[in-house]
C-alpha positions in Angstrom: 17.8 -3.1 -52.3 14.8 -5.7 -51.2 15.6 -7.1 -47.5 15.3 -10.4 -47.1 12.2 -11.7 -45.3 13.3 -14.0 -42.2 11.5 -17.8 -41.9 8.8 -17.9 -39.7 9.0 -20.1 -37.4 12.3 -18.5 -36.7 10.7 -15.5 -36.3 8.3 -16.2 -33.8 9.9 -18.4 -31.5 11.8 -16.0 -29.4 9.2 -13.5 -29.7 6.3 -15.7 -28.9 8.0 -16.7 -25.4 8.8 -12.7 -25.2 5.1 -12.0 -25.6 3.9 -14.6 -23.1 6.5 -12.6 -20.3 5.6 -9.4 -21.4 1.9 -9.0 -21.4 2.6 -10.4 -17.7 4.5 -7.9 -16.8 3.1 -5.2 -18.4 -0.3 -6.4 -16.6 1.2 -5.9 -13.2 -0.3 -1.9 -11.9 3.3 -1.7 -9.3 5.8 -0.5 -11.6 8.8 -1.3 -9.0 8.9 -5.0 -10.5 9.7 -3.2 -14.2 12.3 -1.1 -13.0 13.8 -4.2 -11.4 13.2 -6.4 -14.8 14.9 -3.5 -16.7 18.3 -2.9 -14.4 18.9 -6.8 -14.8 17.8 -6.4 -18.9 20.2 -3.2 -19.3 23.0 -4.6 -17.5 23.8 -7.6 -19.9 22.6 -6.2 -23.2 22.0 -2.4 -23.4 23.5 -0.2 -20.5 23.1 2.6 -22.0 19.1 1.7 -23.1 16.4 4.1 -20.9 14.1 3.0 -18.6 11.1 4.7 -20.9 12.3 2.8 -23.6 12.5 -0.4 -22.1 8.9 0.3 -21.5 8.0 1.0 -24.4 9.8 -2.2 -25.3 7.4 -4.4 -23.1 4.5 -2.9 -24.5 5.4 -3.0 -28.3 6.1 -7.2 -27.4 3.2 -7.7 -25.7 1.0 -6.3 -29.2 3.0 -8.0 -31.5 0.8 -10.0 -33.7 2.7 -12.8 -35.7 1.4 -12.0 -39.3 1.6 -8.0 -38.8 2.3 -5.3 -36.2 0.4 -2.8 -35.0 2.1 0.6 -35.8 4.4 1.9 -33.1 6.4 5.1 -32.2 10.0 5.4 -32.3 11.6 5.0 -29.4 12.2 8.8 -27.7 15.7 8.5 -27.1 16.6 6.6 -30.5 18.2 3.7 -29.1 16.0 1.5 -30.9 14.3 2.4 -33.7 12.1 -0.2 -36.0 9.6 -0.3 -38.5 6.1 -1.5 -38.6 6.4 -4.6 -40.1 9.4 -7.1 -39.7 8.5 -8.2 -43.4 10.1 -4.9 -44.9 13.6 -4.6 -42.9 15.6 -7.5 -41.6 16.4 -4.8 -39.3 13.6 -4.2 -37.5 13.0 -8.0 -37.5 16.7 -8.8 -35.9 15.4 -6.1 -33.5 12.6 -7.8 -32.3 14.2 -11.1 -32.1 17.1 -9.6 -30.1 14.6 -7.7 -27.4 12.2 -11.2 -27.3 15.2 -12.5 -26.3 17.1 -9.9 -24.0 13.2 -9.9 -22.1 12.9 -13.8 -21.6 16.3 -14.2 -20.8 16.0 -11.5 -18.0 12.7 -12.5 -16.8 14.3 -16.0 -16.9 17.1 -14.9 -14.2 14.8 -13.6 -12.0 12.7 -16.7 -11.5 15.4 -18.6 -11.2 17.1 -16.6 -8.3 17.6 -17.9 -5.0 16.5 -15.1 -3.3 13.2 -15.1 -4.9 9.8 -17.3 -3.4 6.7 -18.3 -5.2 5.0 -15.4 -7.6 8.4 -13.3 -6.9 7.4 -10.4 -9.0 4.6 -10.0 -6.9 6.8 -10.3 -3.6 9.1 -7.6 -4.9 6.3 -5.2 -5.8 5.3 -5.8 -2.1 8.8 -5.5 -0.9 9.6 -2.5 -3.0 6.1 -0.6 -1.8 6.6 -1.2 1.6 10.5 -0.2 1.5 9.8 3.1 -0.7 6.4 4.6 1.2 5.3 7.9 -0.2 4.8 9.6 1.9 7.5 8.8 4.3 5.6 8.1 7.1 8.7 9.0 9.3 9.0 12.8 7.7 6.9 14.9 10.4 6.7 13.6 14.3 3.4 12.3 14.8 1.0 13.0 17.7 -2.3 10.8 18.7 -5.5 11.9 16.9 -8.0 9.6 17.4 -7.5 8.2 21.0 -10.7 5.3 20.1 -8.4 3.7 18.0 -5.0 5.2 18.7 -5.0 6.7 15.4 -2.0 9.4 15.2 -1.3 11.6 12.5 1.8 13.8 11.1 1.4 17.1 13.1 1.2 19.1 9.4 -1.8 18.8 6.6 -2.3 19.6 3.4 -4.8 23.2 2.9 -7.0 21.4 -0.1 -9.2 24.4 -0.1 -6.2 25.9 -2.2 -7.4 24.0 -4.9 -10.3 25.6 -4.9 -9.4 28.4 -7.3 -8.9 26.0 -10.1 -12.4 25.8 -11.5 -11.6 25.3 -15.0 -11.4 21.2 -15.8 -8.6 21.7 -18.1 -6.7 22.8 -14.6 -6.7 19.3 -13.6 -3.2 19.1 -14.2 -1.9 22.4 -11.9 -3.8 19.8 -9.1 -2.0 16.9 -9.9 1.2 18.9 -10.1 0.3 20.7 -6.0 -0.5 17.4 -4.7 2.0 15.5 -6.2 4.7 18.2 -4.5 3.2 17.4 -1.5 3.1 14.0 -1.1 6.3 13.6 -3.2 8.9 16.4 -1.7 7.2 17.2 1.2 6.0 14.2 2.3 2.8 15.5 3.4 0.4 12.4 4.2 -2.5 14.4 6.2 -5.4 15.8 3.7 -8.2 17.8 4.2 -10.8 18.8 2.2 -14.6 19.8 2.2 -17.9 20.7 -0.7 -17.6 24.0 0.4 -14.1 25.0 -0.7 -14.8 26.7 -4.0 -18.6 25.0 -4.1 -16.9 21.5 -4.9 -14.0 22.6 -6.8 -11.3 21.2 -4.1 -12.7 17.8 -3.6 -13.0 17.3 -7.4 -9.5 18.4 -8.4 -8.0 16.4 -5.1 -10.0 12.9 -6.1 -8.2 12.1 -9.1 -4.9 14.0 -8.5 -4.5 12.4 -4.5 -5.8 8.3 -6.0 -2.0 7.3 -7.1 -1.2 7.5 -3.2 -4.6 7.2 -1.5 -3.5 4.4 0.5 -1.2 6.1 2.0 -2.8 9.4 3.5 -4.9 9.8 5.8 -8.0 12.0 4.7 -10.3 14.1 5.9 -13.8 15.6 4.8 -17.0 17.7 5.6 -20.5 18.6 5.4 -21.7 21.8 6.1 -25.7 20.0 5.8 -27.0 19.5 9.2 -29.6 16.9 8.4 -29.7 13.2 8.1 -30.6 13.6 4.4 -28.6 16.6 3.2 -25.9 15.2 5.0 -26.1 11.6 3.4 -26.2 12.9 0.0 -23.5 14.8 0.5 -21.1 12.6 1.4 -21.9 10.5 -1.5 -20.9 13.0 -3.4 -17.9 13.2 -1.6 -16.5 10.1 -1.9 -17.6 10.3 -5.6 -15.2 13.3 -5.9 -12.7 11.9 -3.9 -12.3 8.8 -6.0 -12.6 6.7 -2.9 -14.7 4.2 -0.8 -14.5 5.3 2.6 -12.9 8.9 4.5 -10.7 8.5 7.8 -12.7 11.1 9.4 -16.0 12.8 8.4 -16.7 16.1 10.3 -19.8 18.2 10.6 -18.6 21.9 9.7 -18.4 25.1 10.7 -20.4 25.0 13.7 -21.3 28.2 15.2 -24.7 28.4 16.8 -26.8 26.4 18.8 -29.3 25.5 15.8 -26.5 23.7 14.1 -25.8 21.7 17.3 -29.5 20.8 18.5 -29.9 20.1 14.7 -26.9 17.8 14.3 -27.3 16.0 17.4 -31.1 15.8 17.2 -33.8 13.3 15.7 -33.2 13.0 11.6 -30.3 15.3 11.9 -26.8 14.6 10.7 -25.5 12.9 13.5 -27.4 9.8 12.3 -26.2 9.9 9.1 -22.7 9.9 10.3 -23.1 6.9 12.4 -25.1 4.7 10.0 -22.1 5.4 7.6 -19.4 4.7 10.2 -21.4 1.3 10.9 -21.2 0.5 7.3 -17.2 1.6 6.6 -17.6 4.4 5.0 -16.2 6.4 7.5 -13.3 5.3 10.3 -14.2 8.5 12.8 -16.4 11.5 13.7 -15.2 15.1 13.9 -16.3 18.6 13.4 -14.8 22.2 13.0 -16.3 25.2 14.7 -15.6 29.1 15.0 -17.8 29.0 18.5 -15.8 27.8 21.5 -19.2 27.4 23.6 -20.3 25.2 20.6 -17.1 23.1 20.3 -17.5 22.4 23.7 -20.9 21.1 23.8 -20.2 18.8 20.5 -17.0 17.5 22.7 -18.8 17.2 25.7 -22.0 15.3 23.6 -19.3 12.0 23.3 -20.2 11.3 20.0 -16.9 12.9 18.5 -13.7 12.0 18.2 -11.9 14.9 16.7 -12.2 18.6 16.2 -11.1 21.8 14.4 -10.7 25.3 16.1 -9.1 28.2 15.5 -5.7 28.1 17.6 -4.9 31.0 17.0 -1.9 33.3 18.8 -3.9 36.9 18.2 -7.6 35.4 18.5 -6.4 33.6 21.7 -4.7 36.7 23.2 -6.5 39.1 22.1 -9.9 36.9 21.4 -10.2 35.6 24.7 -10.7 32.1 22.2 -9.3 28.7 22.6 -8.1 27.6 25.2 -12.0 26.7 26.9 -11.9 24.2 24.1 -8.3 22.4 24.5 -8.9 21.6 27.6 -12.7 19.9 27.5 -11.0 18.1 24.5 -8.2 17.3 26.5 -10.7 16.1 29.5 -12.6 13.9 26.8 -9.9 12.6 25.0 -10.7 14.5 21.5 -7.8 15.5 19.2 -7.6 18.7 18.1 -6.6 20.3 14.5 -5.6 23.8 14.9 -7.3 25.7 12.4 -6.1 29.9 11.3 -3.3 29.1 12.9 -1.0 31.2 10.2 -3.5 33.9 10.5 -2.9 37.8 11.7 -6.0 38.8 11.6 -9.5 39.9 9.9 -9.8 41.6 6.8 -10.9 44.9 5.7 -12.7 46.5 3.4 -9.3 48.2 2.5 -7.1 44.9 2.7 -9.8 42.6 1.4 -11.9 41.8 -1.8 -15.9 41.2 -1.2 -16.5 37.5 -2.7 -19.9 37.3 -5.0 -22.8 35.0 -3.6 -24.4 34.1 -6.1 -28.3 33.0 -6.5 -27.4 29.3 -5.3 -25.0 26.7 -5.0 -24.4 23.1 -5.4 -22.7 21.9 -2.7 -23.6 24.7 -0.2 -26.6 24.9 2.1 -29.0 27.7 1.4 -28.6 28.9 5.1 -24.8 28.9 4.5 -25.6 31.5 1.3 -27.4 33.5 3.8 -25.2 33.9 6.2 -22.3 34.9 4.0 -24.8 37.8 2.5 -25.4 39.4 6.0 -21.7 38.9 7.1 -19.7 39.8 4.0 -16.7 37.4 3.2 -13.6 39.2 2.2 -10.6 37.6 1.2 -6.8 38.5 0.8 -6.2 39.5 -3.3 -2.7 37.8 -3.1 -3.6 34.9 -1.1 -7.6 34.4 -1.8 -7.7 33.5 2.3 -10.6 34.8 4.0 -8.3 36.5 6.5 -5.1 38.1 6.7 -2.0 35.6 7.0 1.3 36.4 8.4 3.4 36.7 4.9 6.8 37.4 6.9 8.0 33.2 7.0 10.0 33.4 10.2 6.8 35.1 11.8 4.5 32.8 10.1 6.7 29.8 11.5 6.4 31.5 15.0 2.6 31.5 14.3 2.2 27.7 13.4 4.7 26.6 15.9 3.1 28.4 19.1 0.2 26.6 18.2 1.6 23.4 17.9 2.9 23.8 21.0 -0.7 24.2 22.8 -1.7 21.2 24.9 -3.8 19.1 22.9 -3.1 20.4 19.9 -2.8 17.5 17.5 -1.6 19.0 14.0 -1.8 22.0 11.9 -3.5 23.1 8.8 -1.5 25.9 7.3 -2.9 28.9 5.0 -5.0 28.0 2.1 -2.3 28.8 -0.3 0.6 26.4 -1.8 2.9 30.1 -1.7 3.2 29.4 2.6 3.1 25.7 2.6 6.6 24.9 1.8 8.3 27.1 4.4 6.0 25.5 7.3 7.0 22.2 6.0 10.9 22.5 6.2 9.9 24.2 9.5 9.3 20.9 10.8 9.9 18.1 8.4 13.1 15.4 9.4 12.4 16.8 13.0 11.3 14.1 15.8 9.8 16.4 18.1 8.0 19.9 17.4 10.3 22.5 18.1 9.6 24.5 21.0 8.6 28.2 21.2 11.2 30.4 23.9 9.4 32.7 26.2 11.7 35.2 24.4 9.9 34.9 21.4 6.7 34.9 22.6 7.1 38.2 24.3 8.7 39.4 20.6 5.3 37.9 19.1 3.0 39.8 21.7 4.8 43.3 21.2 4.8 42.8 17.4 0.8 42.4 17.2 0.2 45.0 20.0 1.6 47.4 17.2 -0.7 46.5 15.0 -4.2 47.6 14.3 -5.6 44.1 13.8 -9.3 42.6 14.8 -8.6 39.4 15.6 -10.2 36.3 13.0 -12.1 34.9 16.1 -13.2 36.6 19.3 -15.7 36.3 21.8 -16.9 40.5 21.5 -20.4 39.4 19.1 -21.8 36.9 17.2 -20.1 38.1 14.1 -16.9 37.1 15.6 -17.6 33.4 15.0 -18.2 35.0 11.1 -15.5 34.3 8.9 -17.0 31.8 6.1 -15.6 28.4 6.7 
């Protein structure tokens, strides 16, 4: 049996009104006004209609074109189902006219409520983003960072150089999927990330997978180039990577002799690079990370940094002799710190580590780097690809990240490279206002624990090769 075809201008009334409303909303990027649009929408004419159809719904009414439609998928949960042109099926045309309708008529409601102001689709977006922060800015206690510009931070990051074993594009997704558990269930809003992790693996898979809440997070990066024009190029390609136009902190990294420091801080070294960039907004603060603690001190003492990143460490500082030289000239010159290793029994061996390939060159690492990790070897752990030894047990590991957290001076943590430990640190502390505090009692249970152990700390103060442990 032929359906009949319906008149016209009856036809496109309602749906020419719809369109108008609809390509609007669909235009707007916050998706909180949609949701809102679809509970009022649902409420009077469909209850039991889906939020993915409803959007589907928009966009099908923003394409229509009066004399034919574009072709269009079935609605996933079969609530509505239409054809792809309204000539063949009265149905699909008594569809169209019904959503047209339902859509101006809910749109309608909205503009005409009291409790909205001028553009109030806009002013709910705003009201809804700033109700529904991700991350909850309120999940970790925050400590101050950046004591210029009395920048604090939550006391926990994000270990991007996990990301670094996903060099395969097509991985993209596994990134999207670790960040987005961060940001989303833990409510981690403190990145950091640098070339070197995986030769630029980790800042390309955390650009596009950290831009839906960029806003949001504070995040850090680095250079491992010591010159004004290694280091300039490099941060382009940074905030290439990253997907962004400026960092929140730029550090120089892995500073360990005094080359790098009379480099850095010397004519045409990196140093200039980093203010010239801070001068033009690309960068908000300077910061490096060291495995020296007679280095870190002179970049603190230099005044030109605000931040820094050292190896707190329970085993390297107590068995080390490392750390605590450097908390307290940052605490003298006002520079917060980042405890780095802080999950971290020990060094490797040949026995409990694998050697890492070097190959003939890199793209994102300095050629001195590649040196330096051909005369001292980097091993790292087969189950957690760190280049030490982490504490696996989680009630030791929690012991580990909380006695450094409870160092003077220590700002925040970044935990293992690996998404297996990062969980248990975060319930560790997340929903708390203050960092729980370490008993005496559990010290002493820490100290006799590694005493029994046969373990060479990551960082000591022995040799030079005990400021060796890649980056």
């Amino acid at each position: 049996m032929q359906s009949r075809k319906l008149p016209p201008m009856f036809f496109n009334g309602w749906i020419k009104k719809a369109q108008c409303v609809a390509k609007c909303v669909v235009g707007i990027q916050n998706f909180e006004p949609l949701k809102r649009i679809f509970t009022c929408f649902s409420t009077f004419y469909f209850p039991a209609l889906s939020i993915e159809s409803f959007t589907k719904i928009l966009t099908m009414t923003a394409a229509i074109d009066y004399g034919s439609f574009n072709d269009c998928e079935s609605s996933k949960d079969n609530h509505i189902r239409s054809s792809s042109r309204p000539s063949s099926s009265s149905t699909a045309a008594l569809a169209y006219i019904s959503i047209g309708s339902a859509i101006f008529a809910s749109i309608l409601l909205f503009l005409l409520s009291p409790t909205t102001h001028q553009l109030p689709l806009l002013n709910m977006a705003k009201q809804d983003t700033d109700n529904t922060q991700i991350p909850d800015p309120s999940a970790y206690p925050h400590r101050l960072f950046i004591k210029r510009t009395n920048t604090t931070i939550p006391i926990l990051g994000f270990p991007s150089v996990a990301l670094a074993r996903l060099s395969d594009p097509t991985q993209q997704p596994l990134a999207n999927r670790a960040v987005h558990h961060a940001v989303e269930d833990l409510q981690i809003g403190y990145f950091d990330v640098a070339p070197e992790y995986g030769d630029g693996v980790a800042q390309e898979r955390l650009g596009p997978a950290l831009q839906p809440y960029r806003d949001n997070v504070f995040l850090a990066a680095k250079t491992m180039f010591r010159t004004e024009e290694g280091s300039k190029q490099d941060l382009e390609n940074t905030l290439r990577a990253l997907h962004t136009d400026h960092l929140d902190l730029y550090q120089f990294h892995s500073i360990s002799t005094q080359d790098d420091v009379d480099t850095i801080l010397g004519p045409k070294g990196a140093m200039t690079t980093f203010q010239k960039a801070k001068a033009e907004g690309k960068i908000h603060a300077i910061g490096f990370s060291a495995h020296s603690e007679p280095m870190a001190i002179q970049m603190i003492q230099s005044g030109l940094v605000d931040t820094c990143m050292f190896p707190i460490n329970f085993v390297s500082y107590h068995y080390g002799g490392v750390g605590q030289g450097v908390l307290d000239a940052a605490l003298a010159h006002g520079v917060g710190v980042i405890a780095l290793k802080s999950g971290a029994r020990g060094r490797l061996t040949t026995q409990s580590g694998e050697a890492v390939h070097v190959p003939q060159t890199f793209h994102h690492i300095p050629e001195w780097k590649r040196q330096e990790m051909i005369h001292y070897p980097v091993l790292t752990s087969p189950k957690y690809y760190t280049w030490y030894e982490p504490e696996d047990d989680p009630v030791e590991l929690n012991k580990l990240v909380l006695w450094a957290l409870n160092q003077k001076g220590v700002t925040a943590v970044l935990p293992p490279g690996t998404m297996d430990l990062l969980d248990g640190i975060a319930d560790m502390v997340r929903g708390k206002s203050e960092v729980p505090v370490l008993s005496e009692e559990d010290v002493e249970g820490m100290m006799r624990r590694y005493e029994r152990m046969d373990i060479v700390p990551i960082f000591h103060n022995r040799s030079v090769s005990g400021t060796k442990v890649s980056t």
